[in-house]
N, C-alpha and C positions, 0 to 999 in steps of 0.2 A: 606873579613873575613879570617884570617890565617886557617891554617887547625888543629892547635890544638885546635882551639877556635871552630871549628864547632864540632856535635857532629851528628856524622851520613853522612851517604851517601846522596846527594840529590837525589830525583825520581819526575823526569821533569813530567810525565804523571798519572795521579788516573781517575778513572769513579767515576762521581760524584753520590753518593750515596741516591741524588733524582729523578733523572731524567736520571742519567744512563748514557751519555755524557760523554765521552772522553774530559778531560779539563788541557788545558799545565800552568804547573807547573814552567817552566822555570825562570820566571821572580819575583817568587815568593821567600821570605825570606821562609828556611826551620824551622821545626814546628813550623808557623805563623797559620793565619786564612783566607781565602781567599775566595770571593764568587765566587759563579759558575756563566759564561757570559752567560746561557742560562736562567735556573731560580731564579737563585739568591740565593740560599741557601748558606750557610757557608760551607765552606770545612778547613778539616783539612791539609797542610802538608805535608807530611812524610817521612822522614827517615828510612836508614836501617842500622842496624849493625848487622854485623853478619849474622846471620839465624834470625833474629830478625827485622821486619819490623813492627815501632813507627807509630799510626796510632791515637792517641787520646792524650791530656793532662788531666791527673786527680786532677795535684793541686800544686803550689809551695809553698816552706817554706822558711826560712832565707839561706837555707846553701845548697838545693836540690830540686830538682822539679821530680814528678812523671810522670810519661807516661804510657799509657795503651799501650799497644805490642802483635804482634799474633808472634809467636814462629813456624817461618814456617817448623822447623822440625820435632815438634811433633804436629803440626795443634792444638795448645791451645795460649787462651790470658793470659795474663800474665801481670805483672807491673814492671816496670822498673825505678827504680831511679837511678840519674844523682846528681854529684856534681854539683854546680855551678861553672863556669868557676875563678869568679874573687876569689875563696876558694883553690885552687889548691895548693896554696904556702902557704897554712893556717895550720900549724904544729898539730896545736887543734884540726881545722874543718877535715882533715886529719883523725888523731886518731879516735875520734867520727866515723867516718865515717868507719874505719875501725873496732872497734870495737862492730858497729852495725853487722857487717858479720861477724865476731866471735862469735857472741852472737845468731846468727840465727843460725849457724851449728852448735852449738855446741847441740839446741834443737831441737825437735822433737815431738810437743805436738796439738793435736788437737784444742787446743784456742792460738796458738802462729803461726804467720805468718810463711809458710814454703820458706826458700833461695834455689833457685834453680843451680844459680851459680856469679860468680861476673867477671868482665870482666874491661879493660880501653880502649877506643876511645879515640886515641890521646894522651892529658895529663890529659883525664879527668875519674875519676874511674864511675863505675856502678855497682848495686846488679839488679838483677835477681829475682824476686821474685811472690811467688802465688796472684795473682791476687782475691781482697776480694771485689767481686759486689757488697754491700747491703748497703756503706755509712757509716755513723761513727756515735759513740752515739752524739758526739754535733752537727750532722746534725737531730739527732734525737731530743734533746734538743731546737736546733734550730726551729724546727716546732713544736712540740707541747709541749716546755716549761715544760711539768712534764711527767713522765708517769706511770703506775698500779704499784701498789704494787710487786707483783708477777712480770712483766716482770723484774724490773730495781732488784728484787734478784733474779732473774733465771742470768742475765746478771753480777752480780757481781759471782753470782757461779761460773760461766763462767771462768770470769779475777783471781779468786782466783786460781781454779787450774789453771789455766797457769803459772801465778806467785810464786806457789808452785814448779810447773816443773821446770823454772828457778831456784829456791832458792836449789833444788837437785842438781844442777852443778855448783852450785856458784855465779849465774846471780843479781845481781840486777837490776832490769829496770831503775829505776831515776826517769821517767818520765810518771807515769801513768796518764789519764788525756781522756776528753771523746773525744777529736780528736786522741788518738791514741788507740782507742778501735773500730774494723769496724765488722760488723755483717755481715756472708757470706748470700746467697741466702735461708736458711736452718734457719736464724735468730741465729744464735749460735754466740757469738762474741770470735773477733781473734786478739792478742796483737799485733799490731806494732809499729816499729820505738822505736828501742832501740840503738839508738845514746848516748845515757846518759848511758846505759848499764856497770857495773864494775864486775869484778871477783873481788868477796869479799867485806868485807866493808871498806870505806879511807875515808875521810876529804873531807872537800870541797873545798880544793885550787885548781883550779886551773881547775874545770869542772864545767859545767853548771848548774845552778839550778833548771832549771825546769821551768814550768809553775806557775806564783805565785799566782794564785786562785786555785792549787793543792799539794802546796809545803809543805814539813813537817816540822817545828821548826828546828830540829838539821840539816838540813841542812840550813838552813838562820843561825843560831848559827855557824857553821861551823865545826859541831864534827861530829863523827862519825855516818856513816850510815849502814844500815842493812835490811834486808827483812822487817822488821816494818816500815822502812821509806814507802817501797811501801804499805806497809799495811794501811798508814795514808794519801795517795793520793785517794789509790782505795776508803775510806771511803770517802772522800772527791767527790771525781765524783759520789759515792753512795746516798749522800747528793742532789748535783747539780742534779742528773737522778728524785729524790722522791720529791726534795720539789720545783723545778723549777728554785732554785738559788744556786748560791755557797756557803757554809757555812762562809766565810767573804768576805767583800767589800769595798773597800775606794776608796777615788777620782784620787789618785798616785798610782802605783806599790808598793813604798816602805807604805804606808797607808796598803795594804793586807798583805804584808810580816811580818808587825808588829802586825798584827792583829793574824797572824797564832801562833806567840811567847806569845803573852800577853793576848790574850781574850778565853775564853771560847767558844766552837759554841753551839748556842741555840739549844733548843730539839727542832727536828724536827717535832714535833706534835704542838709546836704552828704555823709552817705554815702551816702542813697538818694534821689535827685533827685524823684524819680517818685512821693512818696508824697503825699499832698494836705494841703495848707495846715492844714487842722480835726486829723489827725493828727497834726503834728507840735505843734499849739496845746495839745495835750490833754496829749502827754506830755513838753512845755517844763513845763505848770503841775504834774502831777504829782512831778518833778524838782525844784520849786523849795526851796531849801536851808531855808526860813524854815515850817514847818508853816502857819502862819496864810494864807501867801500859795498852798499848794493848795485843793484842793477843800473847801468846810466840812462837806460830807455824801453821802453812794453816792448819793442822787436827783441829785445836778446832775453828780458825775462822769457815771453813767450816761446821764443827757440826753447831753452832750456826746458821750462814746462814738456815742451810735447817729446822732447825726446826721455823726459824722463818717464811719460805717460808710455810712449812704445815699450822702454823696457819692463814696466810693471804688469803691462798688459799686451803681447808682441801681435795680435791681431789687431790692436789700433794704430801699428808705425807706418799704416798708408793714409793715414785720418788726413782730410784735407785741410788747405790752411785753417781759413777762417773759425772763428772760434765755436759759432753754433755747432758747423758741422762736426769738429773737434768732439765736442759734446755728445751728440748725437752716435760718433761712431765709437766712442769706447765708454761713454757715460749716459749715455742716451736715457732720457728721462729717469734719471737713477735718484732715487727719493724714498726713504721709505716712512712708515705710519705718520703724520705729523700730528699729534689727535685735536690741537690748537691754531690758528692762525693768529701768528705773533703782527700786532700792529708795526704799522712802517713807522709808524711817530715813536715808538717804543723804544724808550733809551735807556730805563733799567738794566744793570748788570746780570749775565745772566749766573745761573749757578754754576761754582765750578766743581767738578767732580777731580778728585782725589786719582792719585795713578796706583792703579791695583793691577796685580800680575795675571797677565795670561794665562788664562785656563789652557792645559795641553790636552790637545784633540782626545776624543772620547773613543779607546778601542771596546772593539767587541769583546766581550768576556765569553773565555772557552765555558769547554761544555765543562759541566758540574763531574765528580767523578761517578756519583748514580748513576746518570745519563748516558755513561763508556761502558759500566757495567751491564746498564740493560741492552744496549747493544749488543754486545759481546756473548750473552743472553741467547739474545733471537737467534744472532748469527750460527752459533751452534746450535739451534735446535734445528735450525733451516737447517743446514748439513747434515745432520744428522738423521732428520728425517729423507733427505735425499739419498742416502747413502746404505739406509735398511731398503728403500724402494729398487734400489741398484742389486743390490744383495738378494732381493726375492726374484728379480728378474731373472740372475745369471746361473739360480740353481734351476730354474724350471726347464729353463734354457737347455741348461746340460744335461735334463732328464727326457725332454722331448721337444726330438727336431722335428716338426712337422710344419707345413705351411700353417700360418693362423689366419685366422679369417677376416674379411675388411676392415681395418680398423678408423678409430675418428681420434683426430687431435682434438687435444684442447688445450688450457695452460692454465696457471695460479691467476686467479686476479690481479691486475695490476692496481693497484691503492693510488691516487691524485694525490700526493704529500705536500701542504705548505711548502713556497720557496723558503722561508726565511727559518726552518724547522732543523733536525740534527744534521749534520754536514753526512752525505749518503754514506752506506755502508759499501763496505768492499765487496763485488760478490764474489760468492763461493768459485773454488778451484773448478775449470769443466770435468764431468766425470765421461767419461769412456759412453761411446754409444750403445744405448740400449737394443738388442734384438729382440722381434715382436716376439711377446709367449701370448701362451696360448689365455685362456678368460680365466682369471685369479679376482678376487675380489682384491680391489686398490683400497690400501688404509683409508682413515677420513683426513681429507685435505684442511689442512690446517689453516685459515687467512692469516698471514702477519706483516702488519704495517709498511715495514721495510725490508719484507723479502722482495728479490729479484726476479719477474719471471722467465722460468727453466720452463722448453717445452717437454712434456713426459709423456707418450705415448699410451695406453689403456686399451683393453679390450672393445670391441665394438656396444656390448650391451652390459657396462658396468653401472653398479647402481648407484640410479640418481635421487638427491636429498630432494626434497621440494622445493622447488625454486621462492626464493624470498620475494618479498613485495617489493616492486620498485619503489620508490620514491615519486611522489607526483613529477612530471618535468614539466619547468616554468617555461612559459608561453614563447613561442618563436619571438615574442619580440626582446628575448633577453636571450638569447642564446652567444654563445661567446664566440666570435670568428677568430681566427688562425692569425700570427700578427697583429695583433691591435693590443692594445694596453690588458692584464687579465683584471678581471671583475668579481665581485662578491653578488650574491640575491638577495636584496630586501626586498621584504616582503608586501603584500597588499593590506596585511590587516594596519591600519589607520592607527599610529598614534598620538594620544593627547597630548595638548599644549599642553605647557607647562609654565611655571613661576617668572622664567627668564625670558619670558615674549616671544618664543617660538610654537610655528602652530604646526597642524598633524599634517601627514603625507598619505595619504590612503591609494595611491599607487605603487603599482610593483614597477622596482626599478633596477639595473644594475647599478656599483659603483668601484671604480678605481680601487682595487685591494690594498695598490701600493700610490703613493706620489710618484707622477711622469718622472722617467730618472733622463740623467744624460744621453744614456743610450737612444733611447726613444726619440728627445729633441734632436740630436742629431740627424738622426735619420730624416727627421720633418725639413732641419733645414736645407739638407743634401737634396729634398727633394723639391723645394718651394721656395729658396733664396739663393739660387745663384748670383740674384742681382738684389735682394735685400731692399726693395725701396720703402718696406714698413721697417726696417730696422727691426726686425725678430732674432738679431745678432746682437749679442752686447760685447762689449770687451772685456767686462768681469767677466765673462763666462770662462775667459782663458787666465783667468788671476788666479787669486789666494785660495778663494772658495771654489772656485769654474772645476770644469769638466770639460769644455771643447775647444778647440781652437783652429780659427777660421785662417784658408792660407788663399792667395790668388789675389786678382783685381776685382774689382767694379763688373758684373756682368759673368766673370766667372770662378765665382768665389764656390769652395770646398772646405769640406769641416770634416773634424775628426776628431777623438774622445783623447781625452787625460789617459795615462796607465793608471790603474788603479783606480777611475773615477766613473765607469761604466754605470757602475748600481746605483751613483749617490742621486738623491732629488736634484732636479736642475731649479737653479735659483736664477734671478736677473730676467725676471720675462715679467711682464705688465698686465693687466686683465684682459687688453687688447689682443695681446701674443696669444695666452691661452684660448679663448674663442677663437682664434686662425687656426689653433691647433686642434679643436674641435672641430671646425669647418672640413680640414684636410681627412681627417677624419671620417670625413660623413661623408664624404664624394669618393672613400673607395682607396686614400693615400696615393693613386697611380696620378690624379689628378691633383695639377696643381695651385689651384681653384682656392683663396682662402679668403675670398671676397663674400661667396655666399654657401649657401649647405643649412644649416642648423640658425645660422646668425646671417644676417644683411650689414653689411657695412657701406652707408652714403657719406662721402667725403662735407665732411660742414666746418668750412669756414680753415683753421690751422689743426681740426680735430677731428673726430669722427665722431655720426651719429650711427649707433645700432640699434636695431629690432630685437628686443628679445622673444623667447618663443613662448607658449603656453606649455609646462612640462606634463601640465594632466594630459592635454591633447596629446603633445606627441607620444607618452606611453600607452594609449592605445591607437595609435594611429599603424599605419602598413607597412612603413618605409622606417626602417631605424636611425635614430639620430645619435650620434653626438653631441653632450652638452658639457658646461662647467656646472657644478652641481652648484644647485640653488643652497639660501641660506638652510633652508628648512631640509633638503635631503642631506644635505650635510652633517647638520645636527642631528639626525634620526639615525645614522650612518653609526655616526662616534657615538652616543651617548646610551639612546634606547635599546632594553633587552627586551622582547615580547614575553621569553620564558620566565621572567618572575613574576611571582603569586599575586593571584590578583589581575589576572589579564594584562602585565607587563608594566614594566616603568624605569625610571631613569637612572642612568650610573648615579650614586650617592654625592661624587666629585662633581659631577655635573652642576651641583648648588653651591652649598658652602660644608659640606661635611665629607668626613673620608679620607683616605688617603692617595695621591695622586698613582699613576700605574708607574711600574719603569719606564723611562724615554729619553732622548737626545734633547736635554734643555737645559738652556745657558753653558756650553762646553766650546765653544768658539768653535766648531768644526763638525759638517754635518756626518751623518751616517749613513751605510749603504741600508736602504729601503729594507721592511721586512727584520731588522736588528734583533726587535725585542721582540721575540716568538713568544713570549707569553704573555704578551699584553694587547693581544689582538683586543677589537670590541665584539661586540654581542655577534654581529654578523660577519662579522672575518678581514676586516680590514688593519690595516695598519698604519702606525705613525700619525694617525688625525691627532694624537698627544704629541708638540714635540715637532722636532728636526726642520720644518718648514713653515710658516706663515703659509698658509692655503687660500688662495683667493675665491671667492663664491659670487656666485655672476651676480646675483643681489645688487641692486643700485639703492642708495643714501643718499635723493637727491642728484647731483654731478656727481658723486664720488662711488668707491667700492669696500666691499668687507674683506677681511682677511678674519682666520680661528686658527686656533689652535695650541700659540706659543710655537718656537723656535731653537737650534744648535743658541742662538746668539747672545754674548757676553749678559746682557743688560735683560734677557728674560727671564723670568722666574714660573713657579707652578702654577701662580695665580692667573698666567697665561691659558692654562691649561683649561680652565674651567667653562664649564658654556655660556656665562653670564660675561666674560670678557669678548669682547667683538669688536675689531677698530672698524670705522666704517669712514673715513676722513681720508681714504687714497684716493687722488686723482688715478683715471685708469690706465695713465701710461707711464704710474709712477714703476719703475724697477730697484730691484736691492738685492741683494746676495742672498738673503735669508724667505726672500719670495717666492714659492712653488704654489703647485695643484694639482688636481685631479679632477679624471672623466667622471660624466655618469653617460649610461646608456640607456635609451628610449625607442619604446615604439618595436616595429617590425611584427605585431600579429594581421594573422592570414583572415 
């Protein structure tokens, strides 16, 4: 290979980043992919320029490919694009390319990718640029095909002001489009790749057009263009973010280009019913073919935006101006799985998904009529047996008034019934008060399920059965307090890993029966966000999918639950949130404390850094904690049965065989916790199939895992399985369809 063609230094030697091993690079093409001769994992590569040592690829495009880079002189990662070698001589590709780094220094805005410096290796140029972790909106699109109301206009806020900032120095972007829109770690999105980039407005001769499921009329016409052109892409990706699809389609390239000139885009309410009047006003006028009849300038798009964010979402109509904050208070880091980082050079179109009808919300299915008759069952036998014990009373009674002699109450057992089990029985009529008789031997006391218990009086020395063996009781450090989430006991015996890379738990642990429901959030944030300075509020929470909504100012803000939305999982809360919510937890809930407990949080840099704890220690340790369950109790949670043969083993669905259980997945609309009462797992919990993406404290590098599958349109069963795991969420990404659950630790004496 020449040396102008190479791009970078070779570096013969890396430690393989699984296994640790020292592995020779020599022989290897530089940033290729290579496995390790010891465990066989993939390794990267790498190259050095500079102070600048290339250690990842994030994505190629037609004309340049990105690199992820640590910046060894101020110890930060960073992104680096590269021309393409065979573009070098490319007079156009060239321009473009330079007028992307004109277009980045000449701004300086909090939603616009910041250039750090720009540099050539050999004959080939490079930009320097801030490194955006969180993916792009058509990785975003790409997983879950639409998203809330409120995020995809918290995120056009977003791109609005940036694109304002630009339009102040003269910037036209060209090119907006949701692979060049990326959401940092913070869920705030950040404009790049402005290749298409012009000072001022000019024609279309002779630069690119764009993306043609983004492109505005006058530039296919080839007249002149202006901040409204960008105004009628961002509408356009506005569209693609709310209704799942691009606002035109045909089977050619040139079929959409003609469609952006000549057709009308349909109201966005006939794909998504549900979305509010002021949204779909906003992006009918962005859409509109004629520039003069859009927006004349970012202050009145912007106005409109946020008033139509208040009404979608009414706890964000006190959002302050500015657009971060905007973001922040009713979209705040709202991102969900991205499992890709789409390159900023990346100009491929992306796929466009077809408009399929809305699943209508998934009710609960009444009781079977078995289920009424063996009620009806019990019921009467309970009465009945209460009713001959009334009857032997009142003849002894009427045969012999004499004082009786000390007597002892006692009562029926009371049975602990699953929440999510038959809807309670009526109890029986009260009967007439019993007068002491004298010592009769009392029938045998029958236990049933869902009898009520009646206290019944008895002679002082009636006879007693042999008392039954207790059950062992698991250790003071699992015992379940009064108020707190309820829990299930897994157990201590250990079990094996399995095929799908999870390994065993061999402590006893509590866990979350159900997913945290609204209910519960609520209460957390009544009692620890008056003033909200983490944002553990989102504004979905008060939307389509929500359950709460936050009323008051800054300092003294109040929340209060949906009707109807008590029991459901709370969605819109970030890995971040749920450890506060653990934290709050562990300090007793009176405190409101959600800095430390179970989790340490030291403020670093725009983000946070946490300690996670050791779970074996704190299960035998004194003091019980609160945690987010790790990958591994999670999976032992859902999956493993100890009682099957053979000293226990895994649901069959757990792999690739079997049939999935009943559960809330792919119905657009979650359900209240506990739903599907016969599909608990092995230890008694519920909905780990289903209803919620479940976040598990597990760290992947910077990012987090979520299991389980979800209510949401675009998941399927293959969600369900335990060999599915996204682990690519920055942890302050939020989405409607993101809950979790406690596990409990620790407290033996």
């Amino acid at each position: 290979m020449p040396d102008d063609e190479r791009f970078g230094r070779r570096i013969d030697r890396t430690a393989c980043s699984s296994c640790g091993r020292q592995v020779d690079l020599s022989a290897a093409a530089p940033l290729s992919t290579v496995g390790c001769p010891v465990c066989g994992a993939r390794l990267f590569v790498p190259v050095q320029v500079g102070n600048f040592r290339v250690i990842a690829l994030l994505g190629k495009g037609t004309t340049a490919t990105a690199y992820r880079a640590v910046d060894q002189g101020l110890d930060r990662e960073v992104a680096i694009k590269v021309m393409h070698f065979q573009h070098r001589d490319d007079e156009d590709a060239m321009a473009r390319f330079l007028s992307e780094a004109r277009a980045l220094a000449a701004l300086r805005h909090r939603n616009v990718v910041r250039i750090f410096t720009m540099g050539r290796e050999g004959s080939l140029p490079y930009l320097v640029m801030e490194l955006v972790g969180g993916g792009s909106i058509r990785g975003l699109i790409t997983r879950d095909k639409f998203v809330d109301e409120t995020l995809g206009l918290g995120i056009a806020i977003g791109v609005a002001e940036g694109l304002r900032a630009a339009h102040a120095v003269g910037i036209i972007h060209g090119d907006i489009k949701p692979a060049n829109i990326l959401l940092d770690e913070q869920g705030s999105p950040k404009i790049v790749d402005f290749g298409l980039a012009r000072f001022g407005g000019l024609r279309m001769e002779r630069e690119g057009m764009g993306t043609p499921y983004y492109v505005p009329p006058e530039r296919i016409r080839q007249q002149d263009t202006d901040h409204r052109s960008d105004m009628y892409s961002l509408g356009a990706t506005l569209f693609h973010l709310l209704a799942g699809q691009a606002p035109f389609d045909g089977k050619t390239v040139k079929d959409v280009l003609l469609a952006h000139v000549r057709r009308q885009a349909r109201d966005i309410r006939d794909i998504r019913p549900f979305l509010g009047a002021k949204t779909a006003a906003v992006v009918a006028r962005l859409l509109q073919k004629d520039p003069a009849e859009r927006y004349p300038n970012y202050d009145e798009l912007l106005s409109d935006l946020r008033i139509a964010l208040a009404r979608a979402a009414p706890a964000a109509a006190d959002a302050p101006a500015d657009a971060l904050a905007a973001v922040h208070a009713a979209a705040r880091q709202a991102a969900p799985v991205i499992p890709t980082m789409a390159s900023p050079a990346d100009r491929s179109p992306p796929a466009i998904a077809r408009p399929a009808a809305t699943a209508a919300p998934t009710k609960r299915s009444p009781a079977k009529p078995t289920d009424r008759r063996l009620r009806k069952i019990v019921l009467a036998l309970v009465v009945g047996l209460l009713l001959v014990i009334a009857g032997i009373g009142a003849i002894v009674h009427s045969l012999r008034r004499r004082e009786p002699p000390k007597e002892v109450a006692w009562e029926l057992p009371r049975p602990s019934l699953p929440r999510p089990s038959l809807p309670p029985v009526q109890p029986a009529p009260s009967l007439p008060a019993l007068q002491p008789a004298p010592a009769v031997p009392a029938p045998p006391v029958v236990e049933r399920p869902a009898a009520p218990a009646v206290p019944v009086h008895v002679p002082a020395t009636p006879p007693q059965p042999p008392p039954a063996p207790k059950p062992p009781e698991p250790p003071p450090a699992l015992q379940q307090e009064k108020g707190y989430p309820e829990t299930v006991l897994v157990g201590s015996p250990g079990n094996p890993p399995d095929s799908t890379g999870f390994g065993a738990v061999n402590y006893a642990y509590r866990i979350g029966k159900y997913e945290v429901t609204n209910a519960q959030y609520c209460e957390f944030l009544n009692a620890v966000a008056a003033e909200d300075p983490h944002g553990l509020y989102h504004g979905g929470m008060a939307g389509e999918y929500g359950g709460i909504v936050r009323k008051g100012q800054d300092g003294q803000y109040s929340y209060s639950l949906k009707e109807g939305m008590e029991n459901k999982p709370v969605g819109f809360v970030s890995w971040y949130d749920a450890l506060r919510y653990a934290n709050w937890l562990t300090n007793g809930r009176e405190n409101g404390d959600t800095e430390s407990g179970s989790y340490t949080f030291v403020r670093e840099g725009n983000g946070w850094k946490v300690d996670l704890p050791d779970h074996a220690a704190l299960a035998t340790g004194r003091a019980p904690k609160w945690v987010l369950a790790s990958e591994n109790e999670w999976y032992k949670a859902a999956y493993y049965d100890p009682g099957k043969p053979g000293g226990g083993g895994y649901w069959p669905f757990a792999g690739r065989s079997d049939e999935p259980p009943p559960c809330n997945i792919n119905t657009n609309a979650p359900s209240d916790v506990g739903s599907f009462a016969g599909a608990a797992s092995a230890c008694g919990t519920f909905d780990q199939n289903g209803n919620m993406w479940e976040w598990n404290e597990t760290r992947h590098g910077g990012n987090c895992g979520v299991r389980g599958g979800s209510f949401y349109l675009n998941d399927n069963v293959n969600h369900l399985r335990a060999s599915t795991r996204y682990v690519s969420n920055p942890p302050g990404f939020k989405f409607s369809n993101y809950g979790f659950r406690v596990v409990l630790l620790g407290g033996t004496k």
